[in-house]
PyMOL commands that place a pseudoatom at each C-alpha (Angstrom):
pseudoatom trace, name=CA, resn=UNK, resi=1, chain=A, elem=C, hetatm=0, pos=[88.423, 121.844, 43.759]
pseudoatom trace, name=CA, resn=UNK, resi=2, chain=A, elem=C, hetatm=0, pos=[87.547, 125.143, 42.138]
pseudoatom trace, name=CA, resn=UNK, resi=3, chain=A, elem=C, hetatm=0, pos=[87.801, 126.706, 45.855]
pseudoatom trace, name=CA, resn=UNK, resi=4, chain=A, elem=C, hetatm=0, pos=[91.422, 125.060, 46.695]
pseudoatom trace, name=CA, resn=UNK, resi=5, chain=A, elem=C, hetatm=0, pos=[92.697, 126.322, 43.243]
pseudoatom trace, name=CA, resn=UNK, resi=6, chain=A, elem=C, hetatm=0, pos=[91.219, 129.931, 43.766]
pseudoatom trace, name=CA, resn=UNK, resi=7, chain=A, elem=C, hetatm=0, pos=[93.448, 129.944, 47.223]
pseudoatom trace, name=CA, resn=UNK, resi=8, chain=A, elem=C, hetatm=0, pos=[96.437, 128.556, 45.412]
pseudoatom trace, name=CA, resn=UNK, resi=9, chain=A, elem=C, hetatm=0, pos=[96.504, 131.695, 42.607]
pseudoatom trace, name=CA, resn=UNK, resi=10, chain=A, elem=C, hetatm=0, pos=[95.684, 134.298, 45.355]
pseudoatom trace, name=CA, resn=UNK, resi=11, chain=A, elem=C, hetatm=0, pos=[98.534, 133.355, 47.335]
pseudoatom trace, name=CA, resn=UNK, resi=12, chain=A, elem=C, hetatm=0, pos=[100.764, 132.759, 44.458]
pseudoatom trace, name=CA, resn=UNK, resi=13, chain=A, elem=C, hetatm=0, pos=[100.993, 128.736, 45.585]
pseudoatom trace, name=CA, resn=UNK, resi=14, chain=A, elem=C, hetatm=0, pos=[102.721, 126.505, 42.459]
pseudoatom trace, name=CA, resn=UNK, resi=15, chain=A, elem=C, hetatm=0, pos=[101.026, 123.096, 41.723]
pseudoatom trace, name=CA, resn=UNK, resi=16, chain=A, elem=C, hetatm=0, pos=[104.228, 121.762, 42.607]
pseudoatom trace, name=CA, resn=UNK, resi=17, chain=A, elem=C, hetatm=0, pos=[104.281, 123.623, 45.973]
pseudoatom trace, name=CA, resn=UNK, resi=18, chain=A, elem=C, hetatm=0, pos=[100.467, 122.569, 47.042]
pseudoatom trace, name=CA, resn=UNK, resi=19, chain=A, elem=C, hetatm=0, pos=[101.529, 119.051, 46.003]
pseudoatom trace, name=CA, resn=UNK, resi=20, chain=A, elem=C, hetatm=0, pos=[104.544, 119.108, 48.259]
pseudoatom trace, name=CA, resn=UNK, resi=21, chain=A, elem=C, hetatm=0, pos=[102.438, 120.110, 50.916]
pseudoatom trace, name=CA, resn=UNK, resi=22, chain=A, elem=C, hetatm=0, pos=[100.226, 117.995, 50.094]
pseudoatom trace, name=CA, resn=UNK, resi=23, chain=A, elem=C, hetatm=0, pos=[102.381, 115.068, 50.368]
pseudoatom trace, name=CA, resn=UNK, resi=24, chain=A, elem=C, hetatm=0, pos=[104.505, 116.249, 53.211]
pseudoatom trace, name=CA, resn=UNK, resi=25, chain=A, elem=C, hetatm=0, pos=[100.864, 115.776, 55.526]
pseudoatom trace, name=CA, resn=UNK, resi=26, chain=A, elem=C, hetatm=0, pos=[99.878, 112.768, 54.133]
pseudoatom trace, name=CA, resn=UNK, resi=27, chain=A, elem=C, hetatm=0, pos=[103.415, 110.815, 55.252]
pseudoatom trace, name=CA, resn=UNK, resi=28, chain=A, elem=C, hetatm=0, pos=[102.560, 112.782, 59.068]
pseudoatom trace, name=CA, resn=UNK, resi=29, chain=A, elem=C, hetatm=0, pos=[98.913, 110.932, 59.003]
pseudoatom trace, name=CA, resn=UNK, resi=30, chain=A, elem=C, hetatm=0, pos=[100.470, 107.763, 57.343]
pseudoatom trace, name=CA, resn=UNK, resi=31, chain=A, elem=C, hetatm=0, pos=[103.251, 108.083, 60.158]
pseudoatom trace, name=CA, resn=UNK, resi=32, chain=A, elem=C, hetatm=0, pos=[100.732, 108.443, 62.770]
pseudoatom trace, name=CA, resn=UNK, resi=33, chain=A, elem=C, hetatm=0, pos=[98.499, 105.742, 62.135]
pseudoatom trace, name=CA, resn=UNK, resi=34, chain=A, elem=C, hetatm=0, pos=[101.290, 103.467, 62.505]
pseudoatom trace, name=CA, resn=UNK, resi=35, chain=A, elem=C, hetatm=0, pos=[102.273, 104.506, 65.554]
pseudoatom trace, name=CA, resn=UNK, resi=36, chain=A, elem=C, hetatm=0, pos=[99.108, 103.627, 66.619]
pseudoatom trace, name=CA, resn=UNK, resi=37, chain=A, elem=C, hetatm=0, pos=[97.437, 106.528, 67.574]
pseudoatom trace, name=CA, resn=UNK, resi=38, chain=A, elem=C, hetatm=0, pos=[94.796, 106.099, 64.757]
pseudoatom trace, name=CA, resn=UNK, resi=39, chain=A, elem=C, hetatm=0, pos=[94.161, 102.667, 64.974]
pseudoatom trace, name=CA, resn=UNK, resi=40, chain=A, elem=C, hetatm=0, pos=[93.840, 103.269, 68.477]
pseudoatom trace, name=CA, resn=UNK, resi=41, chain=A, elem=C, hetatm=0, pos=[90.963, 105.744, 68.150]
pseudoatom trace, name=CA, resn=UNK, resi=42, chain=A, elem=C, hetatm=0, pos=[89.328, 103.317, 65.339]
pseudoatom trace, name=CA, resn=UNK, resi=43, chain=A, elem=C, hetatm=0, pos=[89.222, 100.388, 67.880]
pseudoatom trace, name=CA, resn=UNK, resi=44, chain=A, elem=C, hetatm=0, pos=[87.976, 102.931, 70.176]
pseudoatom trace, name=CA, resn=UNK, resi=45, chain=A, elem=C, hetatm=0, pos=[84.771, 103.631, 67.718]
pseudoatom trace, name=CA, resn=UNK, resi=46, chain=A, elem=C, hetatm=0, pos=[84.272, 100.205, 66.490]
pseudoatom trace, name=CA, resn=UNK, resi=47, chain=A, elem=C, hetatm=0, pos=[83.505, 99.060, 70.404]
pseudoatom trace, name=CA, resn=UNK, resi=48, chain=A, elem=C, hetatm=0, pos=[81.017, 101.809, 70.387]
pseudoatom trace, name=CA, resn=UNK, resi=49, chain=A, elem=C, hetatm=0, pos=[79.445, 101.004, 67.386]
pseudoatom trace, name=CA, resn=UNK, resi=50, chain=A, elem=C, hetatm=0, pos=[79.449, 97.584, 68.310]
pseudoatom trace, name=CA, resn=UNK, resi=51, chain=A, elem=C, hetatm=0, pos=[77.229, 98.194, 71.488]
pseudoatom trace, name=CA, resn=UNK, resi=52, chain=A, elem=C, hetatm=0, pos=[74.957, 100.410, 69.608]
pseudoatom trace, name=CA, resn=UNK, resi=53, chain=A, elem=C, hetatm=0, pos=[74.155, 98.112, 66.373]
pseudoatom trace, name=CA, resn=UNK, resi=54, chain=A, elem=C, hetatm=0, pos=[75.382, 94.789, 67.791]
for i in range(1, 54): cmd.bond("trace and resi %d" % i, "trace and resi %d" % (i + 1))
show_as sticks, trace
zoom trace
């Protein structure tokens, strides 16, 4: 946290700006795993891990 906040003064980055961002990426990932792309790769892993631990 200390290290993300450092960042945020040395580029003169608002709370309210980093938050925005923040947000803004988190609807793209929400918006991709519906699409399917993430549950896609999850399915992909749980097979795997399936044949490995059983």
């Amino acid at each position: 946290m200390k290290f993300i906040v450092n960042i945020c003064l040395l580029k003169n980055i608002t709370a309210e700006e980093f938050f925005q961002s923040f947000m803004d990426k988190s609807d793209k990932n929400i918006q991709r795993f519906l699409e399917g792309d993430w549950s896609k790769k999850w399915e992909e892993k749980d097979k795997i891990n399936e044949q490995k631990f059983g």
